[in-house]
N, C-alpha and C positions, 0 to 999 in steps of 0.2 A: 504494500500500500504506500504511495507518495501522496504528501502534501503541500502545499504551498501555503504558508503563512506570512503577511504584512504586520508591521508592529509599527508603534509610536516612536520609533527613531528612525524611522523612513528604510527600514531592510525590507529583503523580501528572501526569508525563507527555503528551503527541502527539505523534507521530513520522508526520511525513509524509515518505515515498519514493516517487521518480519512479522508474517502473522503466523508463523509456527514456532514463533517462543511466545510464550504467556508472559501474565504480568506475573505471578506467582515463582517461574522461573526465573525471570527475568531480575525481581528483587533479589534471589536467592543468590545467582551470580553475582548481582553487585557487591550483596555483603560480605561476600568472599575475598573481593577484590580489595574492599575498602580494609575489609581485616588485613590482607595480604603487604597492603601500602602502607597499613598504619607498624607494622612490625617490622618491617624496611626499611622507612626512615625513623624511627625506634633504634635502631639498630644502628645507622649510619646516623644518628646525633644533627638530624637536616632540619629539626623545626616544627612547627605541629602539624597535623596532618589536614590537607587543604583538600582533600579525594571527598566527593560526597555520593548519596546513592544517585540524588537526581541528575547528573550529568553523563553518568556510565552506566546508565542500565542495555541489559542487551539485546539486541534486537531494535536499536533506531537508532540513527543515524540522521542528526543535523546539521546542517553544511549553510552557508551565505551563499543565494541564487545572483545577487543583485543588492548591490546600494550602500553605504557606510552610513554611518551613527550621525545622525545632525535631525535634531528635533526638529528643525525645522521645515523639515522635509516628512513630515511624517505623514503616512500614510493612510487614508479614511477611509475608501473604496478599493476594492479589490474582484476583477471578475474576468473569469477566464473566457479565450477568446481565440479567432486564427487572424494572422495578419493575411493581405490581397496575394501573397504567394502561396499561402496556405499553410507556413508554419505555425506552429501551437505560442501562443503567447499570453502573457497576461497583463493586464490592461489594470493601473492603479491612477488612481485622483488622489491629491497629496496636497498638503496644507497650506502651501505656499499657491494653489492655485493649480498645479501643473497636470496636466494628464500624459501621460507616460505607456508608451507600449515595449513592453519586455519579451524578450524571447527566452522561453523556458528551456532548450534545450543548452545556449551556452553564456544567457542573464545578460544579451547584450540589448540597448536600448536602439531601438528602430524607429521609434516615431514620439517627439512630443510638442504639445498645445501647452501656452502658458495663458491662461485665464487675464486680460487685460483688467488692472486697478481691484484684482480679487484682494491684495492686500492692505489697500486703502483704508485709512480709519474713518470711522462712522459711530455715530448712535440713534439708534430707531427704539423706538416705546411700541412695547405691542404686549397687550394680553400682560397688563403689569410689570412684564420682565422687559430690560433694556439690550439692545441684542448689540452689542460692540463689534463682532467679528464676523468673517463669512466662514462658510465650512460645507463642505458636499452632503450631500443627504442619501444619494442614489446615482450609480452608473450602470450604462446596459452599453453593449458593445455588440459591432459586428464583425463579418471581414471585409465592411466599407466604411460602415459610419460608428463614431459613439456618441451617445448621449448620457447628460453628466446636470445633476440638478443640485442649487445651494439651498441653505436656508430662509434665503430671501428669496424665494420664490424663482430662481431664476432658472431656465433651461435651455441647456444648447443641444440641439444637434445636427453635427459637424459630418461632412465628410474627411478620410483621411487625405491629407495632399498628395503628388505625386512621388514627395522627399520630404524631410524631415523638413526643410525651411519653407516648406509651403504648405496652406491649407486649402481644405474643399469647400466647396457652398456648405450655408450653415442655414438656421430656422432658431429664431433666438426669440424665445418666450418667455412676458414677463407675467407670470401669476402671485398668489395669496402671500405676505412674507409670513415666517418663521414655521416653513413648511418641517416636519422632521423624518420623511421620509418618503421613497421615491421608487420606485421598480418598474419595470419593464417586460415583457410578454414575452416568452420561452422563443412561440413562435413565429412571433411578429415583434423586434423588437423596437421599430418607431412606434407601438400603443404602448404606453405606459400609464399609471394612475400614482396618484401622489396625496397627501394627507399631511398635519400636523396640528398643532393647538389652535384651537377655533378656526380650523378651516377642515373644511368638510371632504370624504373621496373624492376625486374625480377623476375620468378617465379620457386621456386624450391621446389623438394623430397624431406625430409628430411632421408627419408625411404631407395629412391633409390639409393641417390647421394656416390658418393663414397669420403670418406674424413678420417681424422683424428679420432682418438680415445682414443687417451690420448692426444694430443697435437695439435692447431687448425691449420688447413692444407687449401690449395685451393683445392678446387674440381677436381675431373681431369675427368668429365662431365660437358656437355653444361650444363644450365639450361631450364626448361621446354618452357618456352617462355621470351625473352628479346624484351623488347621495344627499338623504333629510337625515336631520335629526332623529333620535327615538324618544318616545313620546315622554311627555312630564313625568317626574317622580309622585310619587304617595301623597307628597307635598303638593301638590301641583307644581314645581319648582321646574325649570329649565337645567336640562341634566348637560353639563360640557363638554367638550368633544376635544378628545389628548389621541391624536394617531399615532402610535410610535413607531408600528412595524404593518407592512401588508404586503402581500403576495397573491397572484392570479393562480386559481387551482385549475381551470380546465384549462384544453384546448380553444374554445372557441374565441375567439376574438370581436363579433358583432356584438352579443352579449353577454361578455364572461362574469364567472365567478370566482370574488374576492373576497379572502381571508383577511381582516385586518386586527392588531393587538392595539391597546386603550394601556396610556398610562393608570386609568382607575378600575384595573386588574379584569377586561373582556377580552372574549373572541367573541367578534361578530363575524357575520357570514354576509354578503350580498351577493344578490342574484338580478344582474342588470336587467334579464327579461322579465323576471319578477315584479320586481319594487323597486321604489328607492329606499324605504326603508331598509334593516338589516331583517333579509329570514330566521336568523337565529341568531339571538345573545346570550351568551354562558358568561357568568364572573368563574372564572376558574382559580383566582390566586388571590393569595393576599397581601401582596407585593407589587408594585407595578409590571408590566411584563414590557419587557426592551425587544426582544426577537421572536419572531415565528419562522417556521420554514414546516412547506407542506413537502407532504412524502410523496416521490413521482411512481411507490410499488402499490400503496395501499391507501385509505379514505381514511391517513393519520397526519395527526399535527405534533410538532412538538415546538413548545415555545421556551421560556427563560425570564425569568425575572433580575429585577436587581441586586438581588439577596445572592444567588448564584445556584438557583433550583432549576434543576431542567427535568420539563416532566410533556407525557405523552398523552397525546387524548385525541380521541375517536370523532372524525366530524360528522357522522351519521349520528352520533346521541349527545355528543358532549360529555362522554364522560370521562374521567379519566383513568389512563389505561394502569400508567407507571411513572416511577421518576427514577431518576438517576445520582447516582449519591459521588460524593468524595471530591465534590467544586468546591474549591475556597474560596473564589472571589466571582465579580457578574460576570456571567458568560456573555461574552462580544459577538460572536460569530457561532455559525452551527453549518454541519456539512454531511449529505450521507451518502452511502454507499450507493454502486450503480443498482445490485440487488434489490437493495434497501432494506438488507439485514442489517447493517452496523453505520451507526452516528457518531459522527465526533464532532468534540464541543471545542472553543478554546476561551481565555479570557483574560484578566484582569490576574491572576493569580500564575500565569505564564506556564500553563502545562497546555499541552496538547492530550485530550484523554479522548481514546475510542471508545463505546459503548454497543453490545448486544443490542440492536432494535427490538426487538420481542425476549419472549422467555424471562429468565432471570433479571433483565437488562443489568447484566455485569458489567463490571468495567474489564475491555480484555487487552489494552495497552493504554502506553502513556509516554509521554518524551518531555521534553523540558526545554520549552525555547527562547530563556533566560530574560526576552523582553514580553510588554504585555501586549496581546497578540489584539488587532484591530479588525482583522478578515479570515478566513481560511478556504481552500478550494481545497474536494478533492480530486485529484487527476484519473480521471476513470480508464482512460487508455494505457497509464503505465504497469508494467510486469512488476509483478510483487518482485521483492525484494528479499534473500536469507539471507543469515547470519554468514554461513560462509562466504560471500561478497561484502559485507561489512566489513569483517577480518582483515580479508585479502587487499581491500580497499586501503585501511590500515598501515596494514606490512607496505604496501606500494611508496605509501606517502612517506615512512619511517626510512627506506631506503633510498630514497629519492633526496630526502635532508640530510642523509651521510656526506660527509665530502669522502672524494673521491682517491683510490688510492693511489700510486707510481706504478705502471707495467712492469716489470722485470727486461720488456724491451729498453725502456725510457731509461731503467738505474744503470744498464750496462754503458749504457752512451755519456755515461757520467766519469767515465774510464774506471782505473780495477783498484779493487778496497785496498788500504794500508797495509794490509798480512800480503798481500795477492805483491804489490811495489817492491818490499821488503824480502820477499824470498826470489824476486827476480835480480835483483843486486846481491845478493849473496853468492849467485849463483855466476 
């Protein structure tokens, strides 16, 4: 299993898992090794022992794809993608503005857009909070154009240029500010829908809508479908509307249906050909919920809150299935398998942990990716990965940092040793 993880120092991640060592073994090895080093330098008088289990356990393997340590470059979006020749790449939106296309097989940068006055200071009032900075919310990629939306509402989508110093026609849309989140349609990715604090679903063209082109405009078209409110409380009282996370579940595109997560602990359901209201509201948690991500095997959701609970639930009844234990901090990102037996989570707490989708929902590995992780993909095309290729991998690099020694050709051309001088003068 490979993964691809971005963090808040602007890196980008591989995470190689053996999936025929357990966590169980896997621990078991470490503690061996850490005994092994801590009685070594014990022995050799070197200082305390700095070996821990989370950097060496066996079976995963993390390596830097791309990028050095500079906060400022930190990374918000992340989504995998092919570039116009058809290499596999991944496509990041980063703090300073920049959208950035990587190649996964050797983390070279091929293409990037820098957000014109994304860095610009400002202050806006909205919804009681004062909003100082800009920040991505959502990007969808193709292997022609991407589309990348701020917190102020803002949306581009871009074709890629010919070359890195040039760009393509663009569709520059100015909607709702202090939107907080933004996705895009599997199979159609100019439809996207978007949501945040007092501003309601909505689902737009990127294609069809008519807007700006050098400068971000309001649309002067409805959107595809706009969601209402749900009806007054008990109170009669006006209930608020917190989008924090939403996802299209089907196929269709004319009138699809949309899962969305509610800072005040919902999964709602909408059904464009339906209503505009939501068909189903569940409070599932008691914590706000930051992520959802719908399963592409089965009619399962599994969301996350900011406490760092990840649990599963069924969208035919609402209920819930399971949750998943051993997070210590909010999970950021969720990724599953192509099966959609096994989920991995990452977050705030810098582990990468895989999880059983069904059954026991075990945790069946884990790696340690020292920063705190912002995205994670998994790569469904890559060949698992064992232990004997880690090793080896290892051993290659360990030899590779030898310096190198004299041929026995090279020493003779140095003419003959002092014993060799010495008995030819005697003679």
């Amino acid at each position: 299993m490979r993964f691809y993880t971005s963090d808040e120092t602007g890196q980008i991640k591989g995470a190689d898992v053996d999936p025929n060592v357990s966590l169980l073994e896997a621990q078991i090895k470490a503690a061996k090794k850490v005994k092994a080093d801590a009685k070594a330098k014990a022995n050799a008088k070197k200082g305390e022992v700095v070996v821990t289990e989370d950097n060496i356990l066996a079976g995963t393997d993390v390596w830097n794809l791309y990028g050095a340590v500079n906060r400022d470059l930190a990374i918000q979006h992340m989504s995998a993608s092919s570039w116009i020749t058809g290499e596999p790449t991944l496509v990041v939106a980063r703090k300073n503005g920049a959208i950035e296309v990587v190649s996964k097989e050797n983390g070279q940068s091929l293409y990037t857009f820098n957000e014109p006055e994304f860095t610009a200071p400002f202050n806006v009032k909205s919804n009681g909070r004062t909003i100082s900075d800009r920040r991505y919310v959502g990007l969808g990629t193709t292997d022609s154009h991407f589309i990348a939306a701020t917190n102020m509402g803002e949306i581009r989508y871009q074709a890629y240029g010919e070359s890195e110093q040039s760009d393509g026609a663009a569709t520059l849309l100015k909607l709702q500010i202090d939107a907080c989140k933004m996705r895009v349609h599997d199979k159609r990715p100019s439809l996207f829908a978007i949501g945040g604090r007092e501003q309601e679903l909505t689902v737009w063209d990127a294609e069809t809508t008519k807007a700006g082109s050098t400068e971000y405009a309001k649309p002067t078209n409805a959107p595809i479908f706009k969601s209402k409110n749900v009806c007054n409380d008990f109170l009669d009282m006006r209930v608020p509307v917190w989008i924090t996370d939403l996802q299209f579940i089907d196929d269709n595109t004319s009138n699809p249906t949309i899962a969305i997560s509610t800072g005040y602990k919902q999964i709602r359901l909408y059904d464009a050909k339906a209503q505009q209201r939501p068909v189903h509201d569940w409070e599932v948690s008691k914590h706000p919920i930051n992520h959802i991500l719908v399963s592409h095997a089965k009619p399962e959701l599994f969301f996350a809150d900011n406490e760092g609970n990840l649990q599963q639930m069924d969208l035919r009844t609402g209920r819930i299935i399971g949750g998943y234990k051993g997070i210590a901090g909010a999970v950021k990102a969720i990724a599953l398998s192509e099966d959609g037996t096994k989920v991995a989570a990452a977050g705030l707490d810098r582990f990468l942990r895989v999880y059983e989708a069904g059954g026991m929902h075990r945790m069946l590995h884990r790696a340690y990716i020292k920063q705190r992780v912002s995205q994670v993909v998994w790569d469904w095309g890559h060949r698992d990965v064992n232990q004997e290729e880690v090793d080896q991998r290892e051993a290659d690099s360990i030899w590779e940092s030898m310096p190198k020694l004299e041929s026995s050709a090279e020493s003779n051309r140095k003419g003959p040793s002092k014993r060799k001088a010495i008995a030819v003068s005697e003679d």
